[in-house]
N, C-alpha and C positions, 0 to 999 in steps of 0.2 A: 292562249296559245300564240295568238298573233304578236301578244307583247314579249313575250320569250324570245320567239324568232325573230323581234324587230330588235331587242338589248344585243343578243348576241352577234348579231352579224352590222351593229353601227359601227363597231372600233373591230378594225382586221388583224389591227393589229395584237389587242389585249386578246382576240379571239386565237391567234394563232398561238399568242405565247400560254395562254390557259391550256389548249391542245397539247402543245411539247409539254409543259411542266405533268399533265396528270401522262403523259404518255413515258416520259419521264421515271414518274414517278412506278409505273408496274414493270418500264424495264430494271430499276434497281432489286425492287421485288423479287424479282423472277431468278434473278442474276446471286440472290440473298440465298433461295432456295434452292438455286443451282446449288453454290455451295457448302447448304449443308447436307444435302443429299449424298455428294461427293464425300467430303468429311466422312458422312457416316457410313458409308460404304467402301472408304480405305482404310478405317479404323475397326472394324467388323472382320474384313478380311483375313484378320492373322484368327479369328475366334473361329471363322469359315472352315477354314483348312488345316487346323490341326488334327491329329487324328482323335485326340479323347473328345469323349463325349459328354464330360462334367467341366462346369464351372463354379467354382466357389467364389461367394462374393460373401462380405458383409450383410446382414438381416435390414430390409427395409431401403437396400440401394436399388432403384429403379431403372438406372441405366447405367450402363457400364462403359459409356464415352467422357463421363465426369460425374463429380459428387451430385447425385440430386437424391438428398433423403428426403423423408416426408416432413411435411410442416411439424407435425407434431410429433414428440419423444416417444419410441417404441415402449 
């Protein structure tokens, strides 16, 4: 433990830029997720509010935001 705390806090500076890069790195994440979150909830919305209550798709299409059939041939 002690050698841990003694590597990370020799160089302030590689310690600070390791900080930003992973802090960095979960705000692109989050920002990634924002939006597909978004996405998928402005592209849902016309299926939201129409009034029928049926949707025909293709057999074996799992989402209806883009093609994603299954790996393998129906």
């Amino acid at each position: 433990m002690f050698l841990a705390h003694r590597n990370l806090f020799k160089d302030k500076t590689r310690l600070a830029l390791s900080i930003g890069g992973v802090a960095l790195a979960v705000m692109l994440i989050l920002l990634l997720n924002g939006f597909l979150s978004g996405m998928n909830r402005q592209i849902t919305s016309y299926l939201d509010h129409t009034p029928g209550s049926l949707v025909v798709a293709q057999s074996g299409v799992s989402n209806l935001l883009g093609f994603n059939r299954l790996a393998y041939p129906s």
